[in-house]
LUMLUM-263862 format. One record per residue (C-alpha): x, y, z; residue in one letter. Coordinates in steps of 0.2 Angstrom, whole numbers, padded with zeros to 4 digits, always signed. Layout:
N
XYZA...
This chain:
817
-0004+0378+0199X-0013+0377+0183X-0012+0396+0182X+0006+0396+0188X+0011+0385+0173X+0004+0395+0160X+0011+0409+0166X+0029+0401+0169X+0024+0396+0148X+0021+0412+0143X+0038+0422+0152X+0048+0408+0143X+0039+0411+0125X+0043+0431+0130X+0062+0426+0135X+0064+0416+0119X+0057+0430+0108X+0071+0441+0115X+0085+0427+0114X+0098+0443+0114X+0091+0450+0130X+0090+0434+0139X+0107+0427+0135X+0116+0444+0140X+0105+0445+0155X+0110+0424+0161X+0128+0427+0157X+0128+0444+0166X+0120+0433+0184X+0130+0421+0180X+0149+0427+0179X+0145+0438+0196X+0135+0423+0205X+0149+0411+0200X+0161+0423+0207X+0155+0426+0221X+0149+0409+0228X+0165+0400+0224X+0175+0416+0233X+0163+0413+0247X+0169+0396+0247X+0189+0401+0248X+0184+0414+0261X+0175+0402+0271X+0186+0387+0271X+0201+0398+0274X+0195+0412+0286X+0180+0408+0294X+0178+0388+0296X+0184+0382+0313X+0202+0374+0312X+0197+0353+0312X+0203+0354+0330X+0192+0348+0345X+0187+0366+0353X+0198+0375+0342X+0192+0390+0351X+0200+0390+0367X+0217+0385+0357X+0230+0399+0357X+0249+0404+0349X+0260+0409+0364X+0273+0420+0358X+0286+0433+0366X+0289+0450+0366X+0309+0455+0371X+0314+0475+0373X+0320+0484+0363X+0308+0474+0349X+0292+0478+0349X+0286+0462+0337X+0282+0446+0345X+0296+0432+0342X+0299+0412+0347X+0299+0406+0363X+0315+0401+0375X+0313+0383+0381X+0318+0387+0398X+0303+0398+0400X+0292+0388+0392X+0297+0375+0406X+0291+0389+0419X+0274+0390+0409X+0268+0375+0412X+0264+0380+0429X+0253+0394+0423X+0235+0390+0431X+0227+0398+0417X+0233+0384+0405X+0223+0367+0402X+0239+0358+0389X+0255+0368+0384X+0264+0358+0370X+0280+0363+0365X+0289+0361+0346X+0305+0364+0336X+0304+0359+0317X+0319+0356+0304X+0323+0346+0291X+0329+0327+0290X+0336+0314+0279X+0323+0299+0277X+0331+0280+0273X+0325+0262+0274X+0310+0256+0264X+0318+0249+0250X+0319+0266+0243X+0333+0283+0240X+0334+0295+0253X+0323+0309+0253X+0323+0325+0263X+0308+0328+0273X+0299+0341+0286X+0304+0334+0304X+0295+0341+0318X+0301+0338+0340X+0285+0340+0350X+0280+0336+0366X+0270+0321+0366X+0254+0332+0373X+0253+0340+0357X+0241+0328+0348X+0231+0324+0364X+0227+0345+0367X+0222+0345+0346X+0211+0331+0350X+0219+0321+0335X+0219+0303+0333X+0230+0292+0323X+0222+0283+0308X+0233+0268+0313X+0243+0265+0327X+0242+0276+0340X+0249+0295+0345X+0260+0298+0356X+0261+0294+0375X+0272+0305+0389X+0284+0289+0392X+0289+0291+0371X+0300+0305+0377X+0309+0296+0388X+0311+0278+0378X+0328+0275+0371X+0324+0269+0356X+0316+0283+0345X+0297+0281+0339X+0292+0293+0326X+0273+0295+0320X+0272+0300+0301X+0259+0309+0290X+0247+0299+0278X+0258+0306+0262X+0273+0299+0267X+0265+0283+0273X+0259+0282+0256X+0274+0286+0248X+0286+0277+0254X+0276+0262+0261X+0265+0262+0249X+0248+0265+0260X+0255+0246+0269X+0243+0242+0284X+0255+0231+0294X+0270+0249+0293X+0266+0249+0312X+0280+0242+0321X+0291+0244+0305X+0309+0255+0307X+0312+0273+0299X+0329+0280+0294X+0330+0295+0302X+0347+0305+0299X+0357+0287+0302X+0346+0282+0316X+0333+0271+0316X+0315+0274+0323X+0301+0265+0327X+0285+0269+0318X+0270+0268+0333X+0259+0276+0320X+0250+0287+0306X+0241+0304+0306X+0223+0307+0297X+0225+0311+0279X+0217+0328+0283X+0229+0332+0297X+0237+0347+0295X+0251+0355+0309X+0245+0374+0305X+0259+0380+0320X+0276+0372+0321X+0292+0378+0323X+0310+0387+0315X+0318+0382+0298X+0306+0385+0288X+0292+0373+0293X+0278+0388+0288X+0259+0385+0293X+0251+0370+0285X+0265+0363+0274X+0267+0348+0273X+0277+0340+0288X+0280+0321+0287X+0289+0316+0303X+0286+0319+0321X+0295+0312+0335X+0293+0315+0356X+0303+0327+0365X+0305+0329+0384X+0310+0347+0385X+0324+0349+0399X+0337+0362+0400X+0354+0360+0393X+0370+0368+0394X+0370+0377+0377X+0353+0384+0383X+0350+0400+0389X+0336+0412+0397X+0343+0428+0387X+0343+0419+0370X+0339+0404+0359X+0321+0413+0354X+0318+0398+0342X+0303+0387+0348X+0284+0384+0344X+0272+0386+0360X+0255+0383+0358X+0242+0383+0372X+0225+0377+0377X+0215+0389+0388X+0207+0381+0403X+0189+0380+0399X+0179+0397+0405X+0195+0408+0406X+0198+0422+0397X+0214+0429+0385X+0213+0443+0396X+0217+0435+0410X+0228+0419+0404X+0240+0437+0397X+0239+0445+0412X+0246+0429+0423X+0255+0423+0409X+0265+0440+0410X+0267+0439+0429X+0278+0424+0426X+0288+0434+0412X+0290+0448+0425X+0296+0435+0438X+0307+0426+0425X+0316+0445+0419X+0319+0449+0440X+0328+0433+0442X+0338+0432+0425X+0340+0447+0419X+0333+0444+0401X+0323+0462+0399X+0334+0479+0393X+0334+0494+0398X+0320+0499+0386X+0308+0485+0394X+0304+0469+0402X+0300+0452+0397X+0282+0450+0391X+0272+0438+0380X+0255+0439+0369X+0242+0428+0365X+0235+0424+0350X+0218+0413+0343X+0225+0400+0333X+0213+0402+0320X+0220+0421+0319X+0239+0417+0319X+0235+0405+0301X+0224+0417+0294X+0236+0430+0299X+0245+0435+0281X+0229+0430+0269X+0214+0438+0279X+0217+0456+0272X+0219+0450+0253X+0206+0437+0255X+0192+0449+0260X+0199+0462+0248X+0196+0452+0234X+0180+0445+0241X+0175+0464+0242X+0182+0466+0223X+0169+0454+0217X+0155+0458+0229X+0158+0474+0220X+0157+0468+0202X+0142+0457+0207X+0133+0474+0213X+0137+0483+0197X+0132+0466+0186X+0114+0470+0197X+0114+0488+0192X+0117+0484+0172X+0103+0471+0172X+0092+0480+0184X+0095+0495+0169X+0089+0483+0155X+0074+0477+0165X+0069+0492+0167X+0071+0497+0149X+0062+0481+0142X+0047+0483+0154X+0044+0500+0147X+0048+0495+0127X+0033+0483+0132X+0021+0492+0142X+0010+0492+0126X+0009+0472+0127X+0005+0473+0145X-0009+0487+0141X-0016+0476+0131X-0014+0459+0143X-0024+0471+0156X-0037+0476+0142X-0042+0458+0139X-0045+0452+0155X-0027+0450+0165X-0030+0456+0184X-0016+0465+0191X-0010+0452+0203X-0007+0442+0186X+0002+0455+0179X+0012+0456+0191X+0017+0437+0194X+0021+0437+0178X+0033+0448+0179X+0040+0441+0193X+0040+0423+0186X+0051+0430+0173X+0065+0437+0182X+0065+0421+0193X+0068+0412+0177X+0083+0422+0173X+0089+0421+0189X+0086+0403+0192X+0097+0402+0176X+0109+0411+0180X+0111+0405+0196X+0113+0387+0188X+0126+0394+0177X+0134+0402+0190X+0137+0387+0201X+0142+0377+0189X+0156+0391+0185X+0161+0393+0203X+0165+0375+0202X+0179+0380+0187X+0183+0396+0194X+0188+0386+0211X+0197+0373+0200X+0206+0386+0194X+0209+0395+0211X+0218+0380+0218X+0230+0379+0203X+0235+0397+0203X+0233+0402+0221X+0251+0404+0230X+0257+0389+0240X+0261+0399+0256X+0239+0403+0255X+0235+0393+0272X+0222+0381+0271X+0223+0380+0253X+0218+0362+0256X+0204+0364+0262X+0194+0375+0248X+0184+0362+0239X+0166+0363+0230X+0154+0359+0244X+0136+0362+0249X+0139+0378+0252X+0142+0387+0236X+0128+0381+0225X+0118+0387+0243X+0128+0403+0242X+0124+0403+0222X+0104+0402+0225X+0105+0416+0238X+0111+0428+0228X+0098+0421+0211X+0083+0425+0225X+0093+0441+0231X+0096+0447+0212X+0077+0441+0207X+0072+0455+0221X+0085+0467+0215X+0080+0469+0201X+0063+0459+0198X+0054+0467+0209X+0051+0484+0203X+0047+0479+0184X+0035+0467+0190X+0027+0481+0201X+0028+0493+0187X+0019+0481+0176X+0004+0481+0189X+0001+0498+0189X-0001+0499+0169X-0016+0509+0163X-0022+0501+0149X-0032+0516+0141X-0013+0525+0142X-0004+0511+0136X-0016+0509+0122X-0012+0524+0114X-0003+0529+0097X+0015+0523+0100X+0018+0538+0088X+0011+0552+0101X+0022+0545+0118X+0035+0558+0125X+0049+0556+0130X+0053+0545+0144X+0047+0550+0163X+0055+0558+0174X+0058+0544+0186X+0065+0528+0174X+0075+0543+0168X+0083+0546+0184X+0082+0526+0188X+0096+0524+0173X+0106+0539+0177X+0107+0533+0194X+0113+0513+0189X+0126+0522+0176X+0133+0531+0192X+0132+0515+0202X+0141+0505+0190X+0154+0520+0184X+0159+0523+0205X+0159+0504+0208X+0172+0502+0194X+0181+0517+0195X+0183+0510+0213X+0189+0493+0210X+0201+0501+0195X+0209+0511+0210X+0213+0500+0221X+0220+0489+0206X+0230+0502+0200X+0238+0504+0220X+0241+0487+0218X+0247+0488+0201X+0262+0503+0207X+0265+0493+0222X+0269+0477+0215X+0279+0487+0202X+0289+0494+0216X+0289+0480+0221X+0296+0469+0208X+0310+0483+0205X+0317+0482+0221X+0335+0482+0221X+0338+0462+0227X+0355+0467+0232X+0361+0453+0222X+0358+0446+0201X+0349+0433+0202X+0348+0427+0183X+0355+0411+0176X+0356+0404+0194X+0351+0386+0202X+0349+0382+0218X+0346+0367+0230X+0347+0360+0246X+0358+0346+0253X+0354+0335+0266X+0369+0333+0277X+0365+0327+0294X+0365+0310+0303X+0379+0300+0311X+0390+0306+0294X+0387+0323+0291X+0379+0331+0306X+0388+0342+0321X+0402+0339+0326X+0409+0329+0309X+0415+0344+0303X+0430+0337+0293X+0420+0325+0283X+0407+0338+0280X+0421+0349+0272X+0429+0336+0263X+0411+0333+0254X+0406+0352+0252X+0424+0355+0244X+0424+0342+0232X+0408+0346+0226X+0408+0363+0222X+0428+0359+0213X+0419+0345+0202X+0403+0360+0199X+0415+0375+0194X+0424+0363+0183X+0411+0359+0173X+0408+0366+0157X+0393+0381+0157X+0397+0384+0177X+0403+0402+0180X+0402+0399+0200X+0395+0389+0213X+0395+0395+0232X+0385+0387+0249X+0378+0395+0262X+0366+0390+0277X+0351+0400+0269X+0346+0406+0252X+0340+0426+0252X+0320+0426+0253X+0321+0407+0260X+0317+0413+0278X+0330+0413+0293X+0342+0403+0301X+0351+0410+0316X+0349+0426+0325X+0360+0434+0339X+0366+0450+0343X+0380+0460+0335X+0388+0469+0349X+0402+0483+0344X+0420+0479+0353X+0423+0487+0367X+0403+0495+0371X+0397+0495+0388X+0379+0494+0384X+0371+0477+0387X+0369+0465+0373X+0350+0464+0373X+0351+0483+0369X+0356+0479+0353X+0345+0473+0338X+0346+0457+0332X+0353+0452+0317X+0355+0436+0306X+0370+0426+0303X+0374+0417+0289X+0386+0406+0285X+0394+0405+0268X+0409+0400+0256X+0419+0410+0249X+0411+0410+0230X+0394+0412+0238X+0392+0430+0234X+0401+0427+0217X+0388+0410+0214X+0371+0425+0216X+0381+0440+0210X+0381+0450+0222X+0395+0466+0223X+0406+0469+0236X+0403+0484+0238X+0419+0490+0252X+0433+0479+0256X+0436+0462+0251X+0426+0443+0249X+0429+0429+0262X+0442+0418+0256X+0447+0399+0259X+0460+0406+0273X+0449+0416+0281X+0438+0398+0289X+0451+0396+0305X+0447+0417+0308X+0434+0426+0315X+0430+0437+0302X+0415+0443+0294X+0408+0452+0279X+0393+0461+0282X+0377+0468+0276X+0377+0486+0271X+0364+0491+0285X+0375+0482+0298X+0388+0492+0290X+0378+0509+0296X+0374+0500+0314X+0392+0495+0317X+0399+0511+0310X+0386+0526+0309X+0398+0539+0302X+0414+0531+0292X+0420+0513+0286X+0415+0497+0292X+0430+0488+0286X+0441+0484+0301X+0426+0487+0316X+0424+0471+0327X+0408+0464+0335X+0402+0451+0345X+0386+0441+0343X+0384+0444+0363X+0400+0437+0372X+0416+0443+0370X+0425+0428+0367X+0420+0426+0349X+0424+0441+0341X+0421+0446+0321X+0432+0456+0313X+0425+0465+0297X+0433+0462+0280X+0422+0466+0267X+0401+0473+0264X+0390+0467+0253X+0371+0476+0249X+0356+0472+0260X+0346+0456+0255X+0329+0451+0262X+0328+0433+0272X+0310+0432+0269X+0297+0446+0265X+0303+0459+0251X+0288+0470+0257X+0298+0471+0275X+0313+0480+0277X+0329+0469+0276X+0337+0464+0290X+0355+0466+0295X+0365+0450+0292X+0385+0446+0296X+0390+0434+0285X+0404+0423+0291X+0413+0407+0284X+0403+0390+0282X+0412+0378+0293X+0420+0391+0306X+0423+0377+0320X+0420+0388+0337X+0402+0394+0335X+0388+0383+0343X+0379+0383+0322X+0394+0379+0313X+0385+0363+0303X+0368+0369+0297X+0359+0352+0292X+0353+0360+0275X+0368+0368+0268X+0360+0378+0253X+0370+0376+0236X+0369+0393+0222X+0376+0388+0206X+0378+0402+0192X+0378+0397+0173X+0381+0405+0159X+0366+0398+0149X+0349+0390+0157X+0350+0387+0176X+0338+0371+0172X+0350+0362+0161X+0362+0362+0177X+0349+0351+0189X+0355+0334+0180X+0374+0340+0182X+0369+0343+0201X+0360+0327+0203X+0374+0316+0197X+0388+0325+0204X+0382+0324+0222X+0376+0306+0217X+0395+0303+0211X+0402+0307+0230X+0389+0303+0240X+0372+0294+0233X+0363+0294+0251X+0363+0313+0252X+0346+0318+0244X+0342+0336+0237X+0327+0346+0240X+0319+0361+0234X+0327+0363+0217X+0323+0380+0210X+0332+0394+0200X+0334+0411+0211X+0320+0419+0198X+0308+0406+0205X+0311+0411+0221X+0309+0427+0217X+0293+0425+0207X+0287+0414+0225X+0289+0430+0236X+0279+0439+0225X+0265+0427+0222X+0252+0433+0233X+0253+0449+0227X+0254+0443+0209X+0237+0434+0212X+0228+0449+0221X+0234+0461+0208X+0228+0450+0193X+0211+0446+0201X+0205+0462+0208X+0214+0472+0190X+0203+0458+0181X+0186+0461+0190X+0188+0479+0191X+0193+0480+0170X+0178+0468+0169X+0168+0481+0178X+0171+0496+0168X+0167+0486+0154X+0148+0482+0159X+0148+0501+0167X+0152+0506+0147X+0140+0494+0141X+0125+0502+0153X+0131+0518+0147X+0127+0514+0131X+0113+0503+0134X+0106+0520+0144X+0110+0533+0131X+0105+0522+0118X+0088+0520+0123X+0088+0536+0127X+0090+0543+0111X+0078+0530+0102X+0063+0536+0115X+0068+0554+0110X+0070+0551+0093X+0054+0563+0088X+0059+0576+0100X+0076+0576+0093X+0070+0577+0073X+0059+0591+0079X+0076+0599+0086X+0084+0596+0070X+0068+0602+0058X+0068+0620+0067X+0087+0623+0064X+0098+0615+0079X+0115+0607+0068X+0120+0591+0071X+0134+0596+0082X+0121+0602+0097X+0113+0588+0093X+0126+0578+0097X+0135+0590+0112X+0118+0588+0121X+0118+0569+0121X+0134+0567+0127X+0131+0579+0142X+0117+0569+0144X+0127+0553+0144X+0141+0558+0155X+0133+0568+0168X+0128+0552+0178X+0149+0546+0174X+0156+0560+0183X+0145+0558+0197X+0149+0539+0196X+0168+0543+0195X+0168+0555+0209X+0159+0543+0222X+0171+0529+0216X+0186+0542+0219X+0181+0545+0237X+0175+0527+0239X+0193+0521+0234X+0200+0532+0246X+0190+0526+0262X+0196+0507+0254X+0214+0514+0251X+0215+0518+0272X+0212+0499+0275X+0225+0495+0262X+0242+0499+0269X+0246+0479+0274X+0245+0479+0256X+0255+0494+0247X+0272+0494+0247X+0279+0510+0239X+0262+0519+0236X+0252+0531+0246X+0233+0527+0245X+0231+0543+0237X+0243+0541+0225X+0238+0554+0212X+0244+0547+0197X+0234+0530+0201X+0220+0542+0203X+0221+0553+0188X+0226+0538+0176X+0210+0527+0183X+0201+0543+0179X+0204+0543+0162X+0204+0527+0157X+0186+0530+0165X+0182+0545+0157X+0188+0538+0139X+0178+0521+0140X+0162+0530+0142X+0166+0544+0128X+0168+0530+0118X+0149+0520+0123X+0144+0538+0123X+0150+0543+0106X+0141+0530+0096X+0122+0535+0101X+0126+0553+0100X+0131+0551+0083X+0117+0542+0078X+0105+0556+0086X+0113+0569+0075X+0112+0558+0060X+0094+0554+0063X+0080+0554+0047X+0070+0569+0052X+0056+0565+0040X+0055+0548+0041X+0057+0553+0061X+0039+0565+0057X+0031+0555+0044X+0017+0548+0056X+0014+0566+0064X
């Protein structure tokens, strides 16, 4: 211990002389240790922990798959009902989710995430309320409504009370008995329609018995959540293959395949369908900084290197005076544990800010965002990669160091050589490292880079600038189906008193908001085709005032707007790739279609251009647009009618006008979700955003240490050859060979490096296509611009040591010869 203390003593008195060297080296370790332990911790709280459900492993998404679609979709109740007889099966729950206007309290209404499940759901999830109880099979059945409700409402509206049990909730003009409230760490990462996305926040759930009803049918209504628990020792394999003998059975009897195909379904591990959107760009940017950790290693490994030989004098003469060779080499070894040790302190500390900041700017829609917090596990991850990085590049210095002849190390400095052949090719080879590593990442952020530039110009098919929107909440014993005239009467006098106002161009309603999701789906059937419905695609309907499309300008781009007449007609302006569907060769403009039985029938007065319901990455789906309140279909009164409200200055000075006119005719209708169309926008490129910026960052912060070992390497190199190189110069050789012959030297090892990280971003850019919207993998003008951005940076950190070579002194180079 003694001897391990003096030598601990005597590798700091050597890191403080070379203060420079030690800071660069602890920051270096630091920044890639920081980033990679707290990107550790995202990755393993979003994509490898297990969901906080009892045997989350046997819990899977039930979904369906319906010819002529290949994707899988919702699930029909009906056959959900036939399901429950599937052997293979432990629990099946059942859900539907929405939106609901909350009351009572003592305080204003609020609109809230409201989701029906069968009261088995909390049961099979193994969850357990943290007062009251969870739901029982005979809630379904009681008359008088009981609801269970999350931790954040209970502590926002009731203000965390301990006696709320028992206590009533308005729910949409009903009451409901509160029976009790969920964990604070529950979370419902599968739910059901209307927007009620994975792990967002749901407050409200009530018990549903599922039984068939006249509006519902086996062909249709794809709209519901099914999740499964698999009997304990069966397999997917088989819980499919039963699964879709009951689908087979259910298309005999009913008729609900095509001709393309029959009824099928598919199975999918919970833990995979949450982690579904997030896993690619998660690991991607994982991979990014594993990378720039790895070329961090390489640059400090390099400067190791070249201070163990600047000081293979002092260790000559430690071995001369009595050091043994195992001392020698714990020494060394002591010392680059100190730097790593230090760096992996700083390090963990930083991963704590960078996850700080992480949860600030990650997107909302990142599943298990909540969960990401600063545990044991990144400070463990942090000291795993100090110890690996102390063998990195400790090791070899150290065993260097023991090898030292002291009789060749004692020698005149003067008379050395030039450097050997081996440390030689160890930099040339850590330039390469670093130059491919970056050039790597630089790729694949500049295929990131084009895409979300493609991306981001994407024709909307509508102007979204200068617009508000928001969501009402009209439903209840007022507003809800069915109360159709007092709806109107509300919806009209609302957007009269809006347009009105001064600074309000337009204001229009509609059922859903472009990039908001969908609503409704259904067929569009041609008049008068013989083929069967299910043949045709699906498409969504929306419906809308008759300013809507003025409200987000949009054009119309072939016939005419709906109008306040039109509401009593079936009539319909449509999309423009409807357009092409309904009318392959000519006008759309007079065409009718039904949405899958004859007795409604559209006519077609107008087309607008395409728009995207949810994902502007996906191709935009066909959409009939058809007026607000038309009486005859089954989703004439959507219980969140959507308002778009266009000004001529900024959106935002709008909400207070909003707010008080809405509170002028009705002050219990509450608005949600007040945002500008930009806004939404800017949400459906979040993700990408965030990807683009981190991985551009780490692979910009990359090049940047590559150009710095490339100095550092040529650098040396040219201080080691300073005699060889005045000798050069004495016999003649003008200062531009001189300076040619360095910078060969120095960018050799980059063009290898840049061709490796060419044809590594390539095998990467195979694995990227979830990821690229718009841009080949090979895109040559990403390739050819990372190149020279390459190429220039290390001219540049070549450019300064090749000058100073051919400006070098030669006689004070040769005074001591």
């Amino acid at each position: 211990m003694d001897k391990l203390r003096i030598d601990a003593a005597y590798a700091l008195r050597a890191l403080r002389r070379d203060l420079g060297f030690t800071i660069g080296v602890v920051l270096i370790l630091a920044l890639g240790i920081g980033a990679n332990a707290s990107f550790f911790g995202i990755v393993d709280a979003v994509l490898l922990r297990p969901l906080p459900y009892r045997d989350p492993e046997r819990l899977v998404v039930v979904q369906e798959i319906r010819p002529p679609a290949e994707t899988a979709q919702a699930v029909n109740p009906l056959h959900y009902v036939e399901w429950r007889e599937c052997r293979c099966f432990e629990q099946l729950a059942l859900s539907f989710g929405g939106y609901a206007n909350l009351t009572g309290a003592g305080t204003e209404a609020e609109r809230a995430m409201h989701v029906d499940v069968t009261p088995n759901l909390f049961s099979m999830l193994g969850v357990r309320a943290q007062l009251g109880r969870t739901f029982a099979a005979s809630d379904a059945e009681n008359e008088r409504g009981v609801v269970l409700i999350s931790d954040a409402l209970w502590r926002r509206r009731f203000n965390a009370d301990p006696t709320v049990i028992g206590k009533t909730l308005g729910l949409d003009g009903a009451e409901a008995v509160i029976i009790g409230v969920l964990p604070p760490d529950f979370r419902n990462y599968h739910s059901g329609a209307y927007g009620v996305a994975a792990g967002r926040g749901i407050d409200v759930y009530s018990p549903w018995a599922v039984k068939p009803s006249q509006w519902q049918r086996w062909d249709n209504n794809y709209s519901y959540a099914a999740l499964a628990r698999l009997r304990d020792g069966v397999s997917m394999q088989a819980a499919l293959a039963e699964l879709n003998a009951i689908q087979a059975s259910i298309d005999e009897r009913y008729e609900t395949g095509s001709r393309s195909g029959t009824l099928g379904a598919t199975l999918v591990p919970l833990q995979e369908f949450v982690t579904r959107e997030s896993r690619a760009g998660l690991l991607l940017m994982l991979g990014a900084v594993g990378a720039a950790f790895l070329v961090a290693c390489a640059n400090v490994a390099s400067l190791m290197l070249v201070r163990s030989t600047r000081r293979t004098r002092e260790t000559g003469i430690r071995a001369a005076l009595g050091a043994s060779s195992l001392q020698v080499f714990r020494g060394a070894l002591i010392e680059s544990s100190i730097l790593a040790l230090a760096g992996s302190a700083l390090g963990v500390a930083l991963a704590a800010v960078f996850l700080r900041f992480f949860e600030l700017v990650a997107p909302g829609r990142l599943a298990r965002i909540h969960e990401v917090a600063f545990d044991w596990r990144v400070p463990a991850v942090g000291l795993g990669l100090g110890i690996a990085a102390t063998v990195a590049f400790g090791l070899w210095p150290a065993l260097r160091a023991r090898r030292v002849d002291p009789q060749d190390a004692l020698r005149s400095v003067g008379r050395a050589a030039t450097d050997s052949k081996g440390r030689f090719r160890f930099r040339q080879s850590a330039v390469s490292l670093e130059v491919a590593v970056s050039a790597s990442l630089l790729i694949v952020g500049g295929l990131l880079a084009m895409s979300f530039v493609r991306l981001n110009g994407l024709d909307r098919g509508y102007d979204g600038a200068h617009v508000l929107t928001a969501e009402l909440g009209l439903s209840g014993p007022r507003y809800g189906y069915g109360r159709i005239e007092t709806r109107r009467r509300f919806l009209d006098a609302l957007v009269e008193r809006l347009e009105a106002a001064p600074g309000v161009a337009a204001a229009g309603l509609t059922s859903t908001l472009p990039l908001r999701g969908d609503h409704f789906g259904a067929q569009a059937v041609p008049e008068g085709m013989t083929r069967q419905p299910v043949d045709w695609p699906m498409v969504q309907y929306r419906f809308v005032s008759p300013d809507f499309f003025e409200s987000i300008g949009a054009p119309i781009l072939e016939g005419r707007s709906l109008s306040a007449l039109d509401e009593p007609r079936d009539v319909a302006v449509v999309s423009a790739r409807l357009a092409k569907l309904l009318a392959p060769e000519g006008s759309a403009i007079g065409r009718r279609f039904h949405p899958g039985g004859p007795e409604h029938t559209f006519e077609v007065v107008g087309v607008v251009p395409d728009v995207h319901t949810s994902n502007l990455a996906d191709e935009s789906d066909p959409i009939a647009y058809v007026p607000l309140l038309w009486g005859d279909f089954s989703f004439q009164a959507p219980p969140t009618p959507a308002i778009s409200i266009r000004t001529s200055g900024d959106p935002a000075a709008a909400v207070p006008l909003l707010r008080a006119t809405v509170r002028s005719l009705d002050p219990d209708v509450p608005i949600s979700n007040v945002q500008t169309m930009e806004q939404i926008d800017g949400a459906a490129l979040a993700e990408r955003r965030f990807q683009l910026v981190l991985v551009a960052a780490f692979g910009a912060a990359s090049l940047l240490v590559a150009a710095l070992g490339v100095y550092g390497a040529l650098a040396y190199a040219v201080a080691s050859r300073t005699r060889e190189l005045a000798i050069r110069m004495a016999l003649g050789a003008p200062e531009r060979s001189v300076r040619r012959m360095v910078l060969k030297q120095g960018m050799r090892p980059v063009l290898l490096g840049l061709g490796l990280g060419v044809a590594g971003a390539l095998v990467v850019g195979r694995f990227l296509s979830t990821l690229l919207f718009g841009v080949a993998p090979t895109d040559p003008a990403t390739l050819m611009a990372v190149a020279a951005v390459t190429l220039v940076a290390a001219l540049l950190a070549a450019w300064l040591p090749a000058r100073r070579a051919a400006r070098a002194p030669v006689l004070e180079a040769l005074r001591y010869e």
